[in-house]
N, C-alpha and C positions, 0 to 999 in steps of 0.2 A: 549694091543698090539698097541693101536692108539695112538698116538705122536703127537697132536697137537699143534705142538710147537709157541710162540710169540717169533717174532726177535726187531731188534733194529729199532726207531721211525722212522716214515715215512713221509716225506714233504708232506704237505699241496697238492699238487698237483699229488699226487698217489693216485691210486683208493684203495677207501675203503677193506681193506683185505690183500694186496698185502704185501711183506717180500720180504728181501732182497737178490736178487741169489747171485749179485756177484758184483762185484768193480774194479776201475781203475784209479790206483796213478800216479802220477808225481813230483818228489821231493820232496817225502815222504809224500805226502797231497793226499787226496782223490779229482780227478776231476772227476770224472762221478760215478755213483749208478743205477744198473738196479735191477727194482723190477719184483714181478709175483709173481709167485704161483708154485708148485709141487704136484705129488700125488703120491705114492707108494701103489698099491692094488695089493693084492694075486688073484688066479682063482676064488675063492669064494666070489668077492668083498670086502673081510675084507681090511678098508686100516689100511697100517701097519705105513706109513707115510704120515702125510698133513702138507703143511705148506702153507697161505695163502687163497685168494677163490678159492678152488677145487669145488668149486658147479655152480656157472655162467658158459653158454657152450661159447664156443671157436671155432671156424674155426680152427680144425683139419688140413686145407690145405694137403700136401705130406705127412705128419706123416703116413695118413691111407694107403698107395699106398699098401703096402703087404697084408692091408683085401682088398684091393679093387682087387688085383689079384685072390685071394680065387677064386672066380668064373671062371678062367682060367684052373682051374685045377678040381674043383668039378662040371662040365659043358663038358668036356672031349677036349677041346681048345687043351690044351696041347700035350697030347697023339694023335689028332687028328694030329698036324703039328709036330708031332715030334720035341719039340723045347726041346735046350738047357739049361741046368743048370745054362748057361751064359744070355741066353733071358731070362729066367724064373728071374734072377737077377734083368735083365734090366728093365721089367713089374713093380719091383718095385720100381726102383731108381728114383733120381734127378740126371744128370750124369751132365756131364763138356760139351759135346759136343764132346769129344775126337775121333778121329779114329777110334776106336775098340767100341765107343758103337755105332759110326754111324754103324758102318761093322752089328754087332749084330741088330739093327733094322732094317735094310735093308733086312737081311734077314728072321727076324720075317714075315714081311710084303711078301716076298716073295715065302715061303711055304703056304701062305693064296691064292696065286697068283694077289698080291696089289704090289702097288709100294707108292712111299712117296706120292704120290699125295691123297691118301686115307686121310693121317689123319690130323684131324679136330684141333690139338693143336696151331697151329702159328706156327710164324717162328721169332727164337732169333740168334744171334752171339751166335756161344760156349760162354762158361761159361770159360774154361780154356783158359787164355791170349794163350799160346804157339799157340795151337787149333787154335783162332781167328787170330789168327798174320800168321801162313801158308796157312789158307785159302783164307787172305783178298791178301796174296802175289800169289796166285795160280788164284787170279780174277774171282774165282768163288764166287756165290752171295750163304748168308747163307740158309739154307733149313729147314722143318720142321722136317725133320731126328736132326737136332742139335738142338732143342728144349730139354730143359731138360728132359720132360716131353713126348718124341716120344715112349721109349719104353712101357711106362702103353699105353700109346696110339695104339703103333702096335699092343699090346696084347688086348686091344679091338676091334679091325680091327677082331685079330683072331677068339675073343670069340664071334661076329656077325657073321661071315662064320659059323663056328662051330655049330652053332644053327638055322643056314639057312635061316641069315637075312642080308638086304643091306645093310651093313656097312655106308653107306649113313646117314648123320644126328647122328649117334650112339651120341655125344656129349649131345643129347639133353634131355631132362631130362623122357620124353616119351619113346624114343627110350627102345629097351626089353635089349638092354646091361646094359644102366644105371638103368632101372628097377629091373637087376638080380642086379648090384649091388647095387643099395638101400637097398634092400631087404637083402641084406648079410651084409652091416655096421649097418644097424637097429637091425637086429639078434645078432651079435658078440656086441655091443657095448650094449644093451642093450634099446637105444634111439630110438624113431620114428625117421624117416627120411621124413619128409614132406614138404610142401609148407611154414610151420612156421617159418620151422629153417634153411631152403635154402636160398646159396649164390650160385654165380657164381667163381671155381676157374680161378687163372691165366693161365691157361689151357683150359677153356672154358666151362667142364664138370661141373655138378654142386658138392657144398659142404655144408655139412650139418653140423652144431653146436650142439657141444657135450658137457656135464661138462667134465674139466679135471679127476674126478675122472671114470667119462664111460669111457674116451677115456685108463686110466692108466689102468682099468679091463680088456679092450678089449687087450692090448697086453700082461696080462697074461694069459690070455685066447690062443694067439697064442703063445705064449713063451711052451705052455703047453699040448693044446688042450684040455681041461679041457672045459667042458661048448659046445663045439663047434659041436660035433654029428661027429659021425664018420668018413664019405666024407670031411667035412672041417678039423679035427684033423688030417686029414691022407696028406691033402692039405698043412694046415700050417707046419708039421713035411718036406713036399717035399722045399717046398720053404724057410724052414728057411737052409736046409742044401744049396741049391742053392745059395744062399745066403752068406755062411759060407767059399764058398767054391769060390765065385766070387767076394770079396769084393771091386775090381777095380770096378766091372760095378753099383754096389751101388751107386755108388758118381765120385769116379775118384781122378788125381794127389793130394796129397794133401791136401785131407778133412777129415774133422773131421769123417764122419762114415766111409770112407775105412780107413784112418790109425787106427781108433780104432779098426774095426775088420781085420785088419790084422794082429793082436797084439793079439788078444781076444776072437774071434768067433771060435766056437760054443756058447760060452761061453755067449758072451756079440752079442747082434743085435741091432744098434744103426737106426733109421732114422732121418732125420732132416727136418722141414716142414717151408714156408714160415710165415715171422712176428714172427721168437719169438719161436717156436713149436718145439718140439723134442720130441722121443717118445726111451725107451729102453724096452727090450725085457730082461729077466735074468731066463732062463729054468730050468738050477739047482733049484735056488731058488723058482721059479716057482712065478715070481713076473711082474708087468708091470710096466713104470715109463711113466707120464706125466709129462711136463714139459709147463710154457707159460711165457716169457721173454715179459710184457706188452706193453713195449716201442717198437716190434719189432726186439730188438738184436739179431742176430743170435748167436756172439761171446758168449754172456753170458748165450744163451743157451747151447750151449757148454762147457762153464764154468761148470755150474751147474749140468746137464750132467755127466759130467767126475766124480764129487764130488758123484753125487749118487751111481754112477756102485762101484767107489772104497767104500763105505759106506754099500752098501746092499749087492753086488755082491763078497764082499771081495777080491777085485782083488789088488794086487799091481805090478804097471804098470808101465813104463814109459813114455809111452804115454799117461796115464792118471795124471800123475805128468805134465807132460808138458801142460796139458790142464788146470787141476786146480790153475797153478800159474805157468802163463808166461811172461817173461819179454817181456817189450815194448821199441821198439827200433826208433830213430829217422833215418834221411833220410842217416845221415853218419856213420850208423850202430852203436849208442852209446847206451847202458843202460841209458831208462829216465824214469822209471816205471815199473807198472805190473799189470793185468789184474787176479783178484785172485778170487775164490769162497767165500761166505760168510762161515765166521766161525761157523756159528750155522746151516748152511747147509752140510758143509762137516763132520762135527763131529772131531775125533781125524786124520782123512785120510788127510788132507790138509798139502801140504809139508811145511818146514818150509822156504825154500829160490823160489825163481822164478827158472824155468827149460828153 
């Protein structure tokens, strides 16, 4: 069942192990190559695909947002504020900054009885141009409500009330939020979560390094709830359909995990993490997928991505054709290229022309 596949030779300048996700022509020549690694494990850990080093860990980053919710929901957070299928979404997204997930955090925060001043994430411009361009014409100054990262954060706001703590500091690695969630990615993934393998994310909260192959077990594990003990099986099953059923407040206009699961979900549960990171979810199949795009690409994590779901998930898509091999366009809207999955990654699934 394991497939550890060898791809095609590697520049002198990529890390030892690394294969090739995906690629990017221009007049029919190869100008860019992103390498990395993938993992494909079932709930049992069997992986069923590796290609690359799936064993050195990785900054997980947002990949993990939906275990890091877990505790929202097997902690009684949830039920406690009566929140939405659409919060319970936003908990675990990377969103745009849009309207409607600000509206959704705001009110997370406000059945806790917080307001945005509560959370500890920063403050960025949306992420979506439109977003930024009505806000910056409205002359109001950006808030930590439009951090990508407000809604896992208001749902820690929640799950510190919830437990009948001052939400105060929660960020910090001490704090009993982060401790409940340490304690729940150490569990689910299999990995310590310690002072060894601790980073600080872009968010502020800490992150802990996983191999790719824990981090691919881990979202079979929630793909499934297989491994996971009843309270959190019952958790993960709540929040994948939230999820399935909210794929705007996932991501937002135009990205890669809501268009794919608005195409796809229940089916397919896509996250995307910062540097490179992606994570798929395939419950049918009862599979988890890791993904780490070396350089940082997000695009090629998406490439690669879309190559697996159509490869293991058996899905034929159009949204996933358009992911696997899209043309690249210049400024006066010409075909000058195309941004394709590697051949020995997508298997027989990779379209034959650019979508």
């Amino acid at each position: 069942m394991n497939q550890n596949t060898s791809f095609s030779a590697r520049p002198s300048d990529v890390l030892a192990g690394d294969v090739l996700l995906a690629e990017t022509t221009r007049g029919g020549r190869v100008e860019s190559r992103h390498y990395g690694a993938v993992a494909v494990v079932d709930a049992q850990g069997r992986t069923v695909f590796a290609a690359g080093d799936v064993a050195t860990a990785i900054f997980p980053r947002s990949t993990v947002k939906a275990l890091q919710a877990l505790p929202l929901l097997t902690e009684g957070a949830a039920d406690r504020f009566a929140l939405s299928d659409a919060a319970l979404a936003l908990a675990c997204a990377s969103h745009q900054g849009e309207p409607e997930h600000v509206a959704v955090a705001t009110d997370m925060l406000a059945r806790a009885g917080y307001d945005d001043g509560a959370l500890e994430c920063g403050v960025h411009w949306p992420l979506d141009s439109t977003a930024a361009r009505a806000l910056a014409a409205s002359g109001q100054p950006a808030q930590a409500l439009h951090n990508c990262c407000s809604g896992k954060h208001a749902g820690f706001v929640c799950l510190s009330c919830a437990g009948g703590h001052d939400p105060a500091g929660y960020v910090g690695v001490e704090h009993p939020v982060m401790q409940t969630v340490a304690r729940t990615l150490a569990d689910v993934t299999g990995i310590a979560h310690t002072r060894d393998n601790q980073g600080t994310d872009g968010c502020a909260i800490p992150t802990w390094a996983v191999p790719l192959e824990a981090l691919a077990r881990a979202f079979a594990r929630f793909a499934t709830g297989q491994g996971l003990g009843a309270a959190r099986a019952a958790a993960a099953e709540r929040l994948r359909a939230a999820i399935a059923a909210n794929p705007f407040m996932i991501a937002g206009s135009g990205q890669f995990d809501t268009r794919v699961m608005e195409a796809l979900a229940p089916r397919v549960l896509t996250k995307m993490g910062a540097e490179g990171g992606m994570v798929v979810a395939l419950p049918a199949q009862g599979l988890g997928i890791a993904i780490k795009c070396r350089d940082g690409g997000v695009r090629a994590a998406e490439t690669a991505a879309a190559a697996l779901i159509a490869r293991f998930g058996k899905e034929d898509s159009p949204v996933l054709h358009h992911y696997m091999r899209r043309t690249v366009f210049n400024w006066n809207g010409q075909p000058v290229g195309e941004l394709r999955a590697a051949s020995e990654l997508a298997g027989d699934c990779l379209p034959e022309t650019a979508c």
